[in-house]
KOLGU-4560 file (N, C-alpha, C; in nm, 3 decimals, padded with zeros to 5 digits):
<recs>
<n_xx: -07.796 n_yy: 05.711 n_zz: 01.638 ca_xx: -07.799 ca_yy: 05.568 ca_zz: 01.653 c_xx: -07.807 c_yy: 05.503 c_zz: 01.515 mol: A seq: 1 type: UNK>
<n_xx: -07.710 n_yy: 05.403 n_zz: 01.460 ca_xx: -07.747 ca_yy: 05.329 ca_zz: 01.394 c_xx: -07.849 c_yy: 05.268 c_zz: 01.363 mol: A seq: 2 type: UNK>
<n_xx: -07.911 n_yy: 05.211 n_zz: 01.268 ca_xx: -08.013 ca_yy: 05.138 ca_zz: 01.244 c_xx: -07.961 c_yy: 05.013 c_zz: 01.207 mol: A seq: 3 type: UNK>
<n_xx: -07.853 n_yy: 04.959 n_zz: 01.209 ca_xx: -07.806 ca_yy: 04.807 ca_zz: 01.278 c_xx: -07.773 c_yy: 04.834 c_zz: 01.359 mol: A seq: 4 type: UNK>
<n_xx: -07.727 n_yy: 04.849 n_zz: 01.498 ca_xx: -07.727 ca_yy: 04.828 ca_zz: 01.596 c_xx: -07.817 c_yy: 04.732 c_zz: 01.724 mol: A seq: 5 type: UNK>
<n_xx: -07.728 n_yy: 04.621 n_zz: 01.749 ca_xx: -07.766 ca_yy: 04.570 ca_zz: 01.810 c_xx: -07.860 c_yy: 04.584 c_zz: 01.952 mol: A seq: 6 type: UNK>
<n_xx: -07.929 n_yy: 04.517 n_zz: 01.972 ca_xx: -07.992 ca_yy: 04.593 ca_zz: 02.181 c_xx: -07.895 c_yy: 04.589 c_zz: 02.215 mol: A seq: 7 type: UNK>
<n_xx: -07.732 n_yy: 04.524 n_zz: 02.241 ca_xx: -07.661 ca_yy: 04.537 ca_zz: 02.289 c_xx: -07.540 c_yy: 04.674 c_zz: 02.282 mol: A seq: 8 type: UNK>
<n_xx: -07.544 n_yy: 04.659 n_zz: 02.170 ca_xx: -07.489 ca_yy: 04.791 ca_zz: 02.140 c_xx: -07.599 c_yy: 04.932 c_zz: 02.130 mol: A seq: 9 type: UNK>
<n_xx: -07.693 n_yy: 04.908 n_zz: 02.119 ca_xx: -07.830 ca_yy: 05.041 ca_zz: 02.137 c_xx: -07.796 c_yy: 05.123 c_zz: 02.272 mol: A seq: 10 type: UNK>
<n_xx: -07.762 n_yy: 04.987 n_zz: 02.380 ca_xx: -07.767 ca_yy: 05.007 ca_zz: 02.498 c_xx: -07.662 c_yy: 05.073 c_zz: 02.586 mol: A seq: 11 type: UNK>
<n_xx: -07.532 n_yy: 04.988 n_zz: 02.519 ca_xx: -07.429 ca_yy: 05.036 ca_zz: 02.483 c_xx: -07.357 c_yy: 05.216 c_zz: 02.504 mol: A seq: 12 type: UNK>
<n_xx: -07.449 n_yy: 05.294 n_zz: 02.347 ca_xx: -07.421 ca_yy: 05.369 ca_zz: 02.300 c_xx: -07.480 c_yy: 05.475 c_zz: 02.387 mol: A seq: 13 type: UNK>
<n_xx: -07.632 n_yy: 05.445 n_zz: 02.454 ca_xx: -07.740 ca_yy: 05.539 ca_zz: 02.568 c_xx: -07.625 c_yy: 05.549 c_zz: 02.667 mol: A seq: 14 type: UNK>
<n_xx: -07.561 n_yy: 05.441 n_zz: 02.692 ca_xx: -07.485 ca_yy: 05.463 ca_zz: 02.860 c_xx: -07.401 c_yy: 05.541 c_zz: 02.858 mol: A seq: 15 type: UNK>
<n_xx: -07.301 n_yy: 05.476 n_zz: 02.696 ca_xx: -07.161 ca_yy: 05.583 ca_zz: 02.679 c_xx: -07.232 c_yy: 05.758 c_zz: 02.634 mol: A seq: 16 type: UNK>
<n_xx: -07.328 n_yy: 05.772 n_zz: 02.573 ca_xx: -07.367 ca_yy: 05.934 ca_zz: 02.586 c_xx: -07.395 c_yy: 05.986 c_zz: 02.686 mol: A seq: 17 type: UNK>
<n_xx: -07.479 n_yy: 05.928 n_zz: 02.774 ca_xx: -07.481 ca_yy: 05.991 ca_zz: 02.905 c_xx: -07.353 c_yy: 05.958 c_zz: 02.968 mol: A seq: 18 type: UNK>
<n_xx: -07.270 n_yy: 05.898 n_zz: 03.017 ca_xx: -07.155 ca_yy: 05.939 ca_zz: 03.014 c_xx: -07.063 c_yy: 06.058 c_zz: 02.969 mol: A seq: 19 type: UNK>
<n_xx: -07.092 n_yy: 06.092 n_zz: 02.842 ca_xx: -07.031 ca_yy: 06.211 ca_zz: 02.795 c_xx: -07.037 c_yy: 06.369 c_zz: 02.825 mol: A seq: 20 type: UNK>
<n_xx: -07.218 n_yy: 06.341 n_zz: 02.862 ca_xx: -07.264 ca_yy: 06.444 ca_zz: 02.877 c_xx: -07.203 c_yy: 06.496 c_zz: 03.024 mol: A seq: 21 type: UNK>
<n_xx: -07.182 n_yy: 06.418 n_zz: 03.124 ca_xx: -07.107 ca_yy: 06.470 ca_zz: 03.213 c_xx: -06.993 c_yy: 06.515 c_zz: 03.209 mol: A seq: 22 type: UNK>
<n_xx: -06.891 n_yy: 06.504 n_zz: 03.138 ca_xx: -06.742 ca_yy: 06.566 ca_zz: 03.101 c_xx: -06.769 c_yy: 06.679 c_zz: 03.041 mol: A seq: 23 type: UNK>
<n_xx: -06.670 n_yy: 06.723 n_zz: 03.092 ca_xx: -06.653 ca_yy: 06.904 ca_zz: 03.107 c_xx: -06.540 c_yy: 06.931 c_zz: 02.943 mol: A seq: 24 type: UNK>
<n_xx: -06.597 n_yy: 07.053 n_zz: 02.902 ca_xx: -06.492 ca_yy: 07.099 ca_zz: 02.793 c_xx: -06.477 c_yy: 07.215 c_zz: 02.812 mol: A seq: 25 type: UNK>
<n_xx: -06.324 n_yy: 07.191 n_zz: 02.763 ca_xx: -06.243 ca_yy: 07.345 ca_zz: 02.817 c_xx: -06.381 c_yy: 07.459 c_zz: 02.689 mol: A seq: 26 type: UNK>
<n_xx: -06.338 n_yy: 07.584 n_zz: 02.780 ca_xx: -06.405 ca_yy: 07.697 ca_zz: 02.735 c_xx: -06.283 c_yy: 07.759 c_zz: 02.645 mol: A seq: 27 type: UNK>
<n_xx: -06.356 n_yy: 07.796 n_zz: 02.532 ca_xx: -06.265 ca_yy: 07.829 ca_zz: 02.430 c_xx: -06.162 c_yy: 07.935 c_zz: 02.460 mol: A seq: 28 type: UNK>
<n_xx: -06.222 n_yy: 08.029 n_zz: 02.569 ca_xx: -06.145 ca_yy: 08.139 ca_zz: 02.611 c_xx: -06.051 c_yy: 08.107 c_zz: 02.785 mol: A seq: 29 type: UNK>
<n_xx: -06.067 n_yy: 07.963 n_zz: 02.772 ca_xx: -05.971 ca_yy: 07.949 ca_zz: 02.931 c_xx: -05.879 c_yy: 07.845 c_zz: 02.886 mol: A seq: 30 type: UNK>
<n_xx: -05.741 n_yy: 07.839 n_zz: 02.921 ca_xx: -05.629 ca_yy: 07.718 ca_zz: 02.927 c_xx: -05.625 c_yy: 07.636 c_zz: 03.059 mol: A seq: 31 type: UNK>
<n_xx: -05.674 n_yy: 07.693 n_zz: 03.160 ca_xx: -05.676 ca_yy: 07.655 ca_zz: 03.260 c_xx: -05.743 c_yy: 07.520 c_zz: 03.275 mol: A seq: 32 type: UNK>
<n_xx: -05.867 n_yy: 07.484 n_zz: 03.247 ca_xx: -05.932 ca_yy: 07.335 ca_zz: 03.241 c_xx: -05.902 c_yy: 07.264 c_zz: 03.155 mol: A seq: 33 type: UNK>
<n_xx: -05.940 n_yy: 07.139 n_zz: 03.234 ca_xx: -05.903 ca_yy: 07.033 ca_zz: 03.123 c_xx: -06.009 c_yy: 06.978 c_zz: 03.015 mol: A seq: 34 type: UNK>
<n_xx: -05.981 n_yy: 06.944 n_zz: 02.924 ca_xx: -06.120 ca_yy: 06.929 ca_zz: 02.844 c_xx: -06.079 c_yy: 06.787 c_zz: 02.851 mol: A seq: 35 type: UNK>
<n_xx: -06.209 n_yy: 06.727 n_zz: 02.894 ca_xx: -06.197 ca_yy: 06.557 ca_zz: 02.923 c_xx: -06.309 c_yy: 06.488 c_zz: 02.838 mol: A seq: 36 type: UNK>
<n_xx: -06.332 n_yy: 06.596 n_zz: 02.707 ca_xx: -06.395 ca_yy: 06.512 ca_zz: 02.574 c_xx: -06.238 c_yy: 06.486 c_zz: 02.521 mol: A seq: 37 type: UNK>
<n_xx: -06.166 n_yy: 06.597 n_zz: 02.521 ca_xx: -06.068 ca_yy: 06.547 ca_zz: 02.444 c_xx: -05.997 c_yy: 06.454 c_zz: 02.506 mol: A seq: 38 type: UNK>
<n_xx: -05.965 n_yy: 06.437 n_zz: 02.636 ca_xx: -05.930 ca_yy: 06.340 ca_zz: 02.689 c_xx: -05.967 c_yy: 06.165 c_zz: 02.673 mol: A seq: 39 type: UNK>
<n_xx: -06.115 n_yy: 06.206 n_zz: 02.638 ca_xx: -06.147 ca_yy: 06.071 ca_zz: 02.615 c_xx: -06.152 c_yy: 06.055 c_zz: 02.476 mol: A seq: 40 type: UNK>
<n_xx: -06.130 n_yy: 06.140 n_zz: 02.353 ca_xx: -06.107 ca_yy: 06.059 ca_zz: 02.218 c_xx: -05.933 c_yy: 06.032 c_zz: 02.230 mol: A seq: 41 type: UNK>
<n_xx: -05.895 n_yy: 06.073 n_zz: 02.305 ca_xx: -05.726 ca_yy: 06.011 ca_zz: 02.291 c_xx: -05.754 c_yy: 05.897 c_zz: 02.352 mol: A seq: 42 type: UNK>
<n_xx: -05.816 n_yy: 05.884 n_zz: 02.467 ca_xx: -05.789 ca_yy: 05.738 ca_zz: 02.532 c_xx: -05.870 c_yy: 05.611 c_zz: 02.418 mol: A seq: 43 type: UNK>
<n_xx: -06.024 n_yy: 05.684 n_zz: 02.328 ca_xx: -06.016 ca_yy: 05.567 ca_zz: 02.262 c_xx: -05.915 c_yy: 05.550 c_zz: 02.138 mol: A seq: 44 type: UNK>
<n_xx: -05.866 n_yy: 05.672 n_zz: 02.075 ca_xx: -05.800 ca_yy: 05.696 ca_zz: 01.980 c_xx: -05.659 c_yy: 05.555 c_zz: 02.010 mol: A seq: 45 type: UNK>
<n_xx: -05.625 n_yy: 05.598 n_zz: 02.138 ca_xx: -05.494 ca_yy: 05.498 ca_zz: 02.141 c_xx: -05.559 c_yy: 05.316 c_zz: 02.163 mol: A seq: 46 type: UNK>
<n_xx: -05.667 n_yy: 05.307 n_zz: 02.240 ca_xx: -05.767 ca_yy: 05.160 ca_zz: 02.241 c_xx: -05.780 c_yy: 05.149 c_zz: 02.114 mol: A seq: 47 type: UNK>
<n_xx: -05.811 n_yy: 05.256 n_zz: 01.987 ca_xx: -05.837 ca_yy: 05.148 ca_zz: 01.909 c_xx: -05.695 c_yy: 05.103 c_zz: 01.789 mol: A seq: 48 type: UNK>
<n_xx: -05.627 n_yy: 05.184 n_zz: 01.846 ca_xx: -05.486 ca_yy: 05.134 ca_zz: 01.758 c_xx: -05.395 c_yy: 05.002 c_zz: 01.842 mol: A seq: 49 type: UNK>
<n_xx: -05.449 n_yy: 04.964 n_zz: 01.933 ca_xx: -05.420 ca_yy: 04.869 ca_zz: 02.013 c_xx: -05.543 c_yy: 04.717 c_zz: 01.959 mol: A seq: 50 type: UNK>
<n_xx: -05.666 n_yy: 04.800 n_zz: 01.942 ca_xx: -05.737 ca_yy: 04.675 ca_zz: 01.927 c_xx: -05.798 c_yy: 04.720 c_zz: 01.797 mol: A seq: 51 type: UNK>
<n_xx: -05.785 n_yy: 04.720 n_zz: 01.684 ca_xx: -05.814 ca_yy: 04.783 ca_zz: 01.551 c_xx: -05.950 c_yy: 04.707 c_zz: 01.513 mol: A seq: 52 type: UNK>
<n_xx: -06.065 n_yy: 04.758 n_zz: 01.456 ca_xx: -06.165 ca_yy: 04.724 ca_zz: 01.376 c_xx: -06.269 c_yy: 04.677 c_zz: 01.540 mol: A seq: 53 type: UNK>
<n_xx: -06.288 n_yy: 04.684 n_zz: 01.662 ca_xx: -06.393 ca_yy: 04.673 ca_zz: 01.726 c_xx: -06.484 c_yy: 04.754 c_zz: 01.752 mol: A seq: 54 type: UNK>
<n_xx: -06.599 n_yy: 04.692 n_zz: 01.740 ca_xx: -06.734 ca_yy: 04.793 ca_zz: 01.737 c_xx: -06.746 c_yy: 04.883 c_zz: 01.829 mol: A seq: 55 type: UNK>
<n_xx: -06.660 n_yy: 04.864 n_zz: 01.916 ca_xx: -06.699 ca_yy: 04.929 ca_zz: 02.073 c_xx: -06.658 c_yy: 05.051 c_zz: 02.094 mol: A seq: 56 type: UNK>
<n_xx: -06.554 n_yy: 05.060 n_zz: 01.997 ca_xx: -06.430 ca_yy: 05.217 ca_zz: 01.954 c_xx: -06.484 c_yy: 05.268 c_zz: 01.868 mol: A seq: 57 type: UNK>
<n_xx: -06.551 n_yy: 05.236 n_zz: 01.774 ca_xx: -06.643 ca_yy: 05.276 ca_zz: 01.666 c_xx: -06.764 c_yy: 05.348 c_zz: 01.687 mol: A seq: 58 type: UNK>
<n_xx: -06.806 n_yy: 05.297 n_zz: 01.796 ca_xx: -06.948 ca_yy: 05.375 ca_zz: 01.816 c_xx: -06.911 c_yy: 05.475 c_zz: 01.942 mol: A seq: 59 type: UNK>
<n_xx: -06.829 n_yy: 05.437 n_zz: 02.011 ca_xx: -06.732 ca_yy: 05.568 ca_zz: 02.108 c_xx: -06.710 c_yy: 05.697 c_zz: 02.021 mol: A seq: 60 type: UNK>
<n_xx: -06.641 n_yy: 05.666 n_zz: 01.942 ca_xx: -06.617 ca_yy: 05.715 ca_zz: 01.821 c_xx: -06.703 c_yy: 05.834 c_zz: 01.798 mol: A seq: 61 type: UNK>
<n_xx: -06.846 n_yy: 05.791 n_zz: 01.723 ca_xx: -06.969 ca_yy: 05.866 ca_zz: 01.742 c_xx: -07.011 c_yy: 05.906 c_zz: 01.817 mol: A seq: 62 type: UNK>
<n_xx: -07.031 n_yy: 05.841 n_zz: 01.925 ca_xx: -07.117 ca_yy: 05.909 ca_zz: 02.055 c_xx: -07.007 c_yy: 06.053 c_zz: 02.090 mol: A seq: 63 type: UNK>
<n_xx: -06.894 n_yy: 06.066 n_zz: 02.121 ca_xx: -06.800 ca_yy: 06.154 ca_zz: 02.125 c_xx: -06.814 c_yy: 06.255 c_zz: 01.977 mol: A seq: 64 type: UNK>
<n_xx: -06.858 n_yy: 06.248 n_zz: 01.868 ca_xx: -06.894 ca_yy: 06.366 ca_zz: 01.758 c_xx: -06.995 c_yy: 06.402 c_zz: 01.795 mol: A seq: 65 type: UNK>
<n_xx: -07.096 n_yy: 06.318 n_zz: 01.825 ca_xx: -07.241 ca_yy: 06.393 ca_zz: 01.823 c_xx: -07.251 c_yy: 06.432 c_zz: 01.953 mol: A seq: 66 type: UNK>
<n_xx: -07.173 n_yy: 06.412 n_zz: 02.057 ca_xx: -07.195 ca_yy: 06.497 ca_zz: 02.208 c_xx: -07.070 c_yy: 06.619 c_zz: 02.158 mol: A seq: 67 type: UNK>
<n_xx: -06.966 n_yy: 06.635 n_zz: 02.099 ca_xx: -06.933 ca_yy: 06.817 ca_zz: 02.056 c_xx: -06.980 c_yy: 06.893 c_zz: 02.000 mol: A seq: 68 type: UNK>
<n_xx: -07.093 n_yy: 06.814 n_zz: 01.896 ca_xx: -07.238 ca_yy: 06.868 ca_zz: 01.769 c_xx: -07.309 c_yy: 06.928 c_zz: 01.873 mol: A seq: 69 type: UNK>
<n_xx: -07.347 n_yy: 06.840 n_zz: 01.923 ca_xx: -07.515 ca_yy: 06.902 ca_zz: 02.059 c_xx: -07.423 c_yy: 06.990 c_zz: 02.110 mol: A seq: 70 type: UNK>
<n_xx: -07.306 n_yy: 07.011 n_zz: 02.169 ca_xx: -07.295 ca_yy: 07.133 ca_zz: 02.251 c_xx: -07.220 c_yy: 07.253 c_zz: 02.129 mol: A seq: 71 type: UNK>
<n_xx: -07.166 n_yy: 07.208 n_zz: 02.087 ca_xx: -07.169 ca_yy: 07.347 ca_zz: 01.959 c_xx: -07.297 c_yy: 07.421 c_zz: 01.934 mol: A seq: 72 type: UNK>
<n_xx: -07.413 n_yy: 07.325 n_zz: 01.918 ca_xx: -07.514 ca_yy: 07.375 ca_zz: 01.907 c_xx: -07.564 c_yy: 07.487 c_zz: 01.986 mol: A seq: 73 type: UNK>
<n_xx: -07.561 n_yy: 07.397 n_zz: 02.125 ca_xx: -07.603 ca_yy: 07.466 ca_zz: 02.232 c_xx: -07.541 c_yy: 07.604 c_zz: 02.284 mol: A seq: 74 type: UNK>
<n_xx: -07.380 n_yy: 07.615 n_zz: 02.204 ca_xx: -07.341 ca_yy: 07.725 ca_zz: 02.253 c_xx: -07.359 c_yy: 07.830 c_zz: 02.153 mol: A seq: 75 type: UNK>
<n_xx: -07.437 n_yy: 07.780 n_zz: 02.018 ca_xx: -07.436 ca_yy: 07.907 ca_zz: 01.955 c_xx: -07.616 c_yy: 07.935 c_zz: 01.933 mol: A seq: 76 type: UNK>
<n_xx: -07.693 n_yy: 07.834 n_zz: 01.997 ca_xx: -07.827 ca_yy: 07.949 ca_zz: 02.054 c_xx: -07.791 c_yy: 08.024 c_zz: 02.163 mol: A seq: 77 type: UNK>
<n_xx: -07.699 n_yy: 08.039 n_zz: 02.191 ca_xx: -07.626 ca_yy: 08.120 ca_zz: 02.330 c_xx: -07.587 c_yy: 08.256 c_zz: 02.290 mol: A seq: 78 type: UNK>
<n_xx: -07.533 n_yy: 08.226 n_zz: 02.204 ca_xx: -07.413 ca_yy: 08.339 ca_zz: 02.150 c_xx: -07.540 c_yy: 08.449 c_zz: 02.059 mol: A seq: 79 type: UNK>
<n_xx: -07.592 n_yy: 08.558 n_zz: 02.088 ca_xx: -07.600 ca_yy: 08.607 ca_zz: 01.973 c_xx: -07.500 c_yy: 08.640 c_zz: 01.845 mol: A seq: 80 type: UNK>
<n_xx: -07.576 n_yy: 08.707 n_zz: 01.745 ca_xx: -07.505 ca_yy: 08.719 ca_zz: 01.601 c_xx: -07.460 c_yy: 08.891 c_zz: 01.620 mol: A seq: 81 type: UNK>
<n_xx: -07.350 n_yy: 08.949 n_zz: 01.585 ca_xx: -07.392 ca_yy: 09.044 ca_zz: 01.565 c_xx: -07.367 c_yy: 09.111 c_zz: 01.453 mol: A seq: 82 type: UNK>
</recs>
């Protein structure tokens, strides 16, 4: 979270992560699913070349890096080392 961020956008950013957290990403070892993180940085990717410089694509933006961070994470306390 920013530290300008508005309550509006604070609020914003809580809804669109939990949002995220429900979309599924393909497993590195299947073609078969769809990965609908990536699905949704194309859909803002193309919103924001349509509407250039709004805050709202910007912090999508983020919330979509730091929800593939947390689960990278999560999949490599998973994974042992060997």
């Amino acid at each position: 979270m920013s530290d300008n961020d508005t309550d509006q956008e604070r609020s914003f950013r809580e809804r669109y992560a939990e949002e995220l957290r429900k979309k599924r990403q393909q497993d590195a070892h299947s073609y078969r699913e769809n990965d609908e993180l990536v699905e949704e940085r194309v859909k803002v990717n193309q919103q924001e070349r349509k509407t250039p410089g709004r805050r709202g694509e910007k912090i999508k933006q983020e919330e979509i890096d730091k929800e593939i961070v947390r689960r990278d994470k999560i999949k490599s306390k998973r994974i042992p080392e060997g």
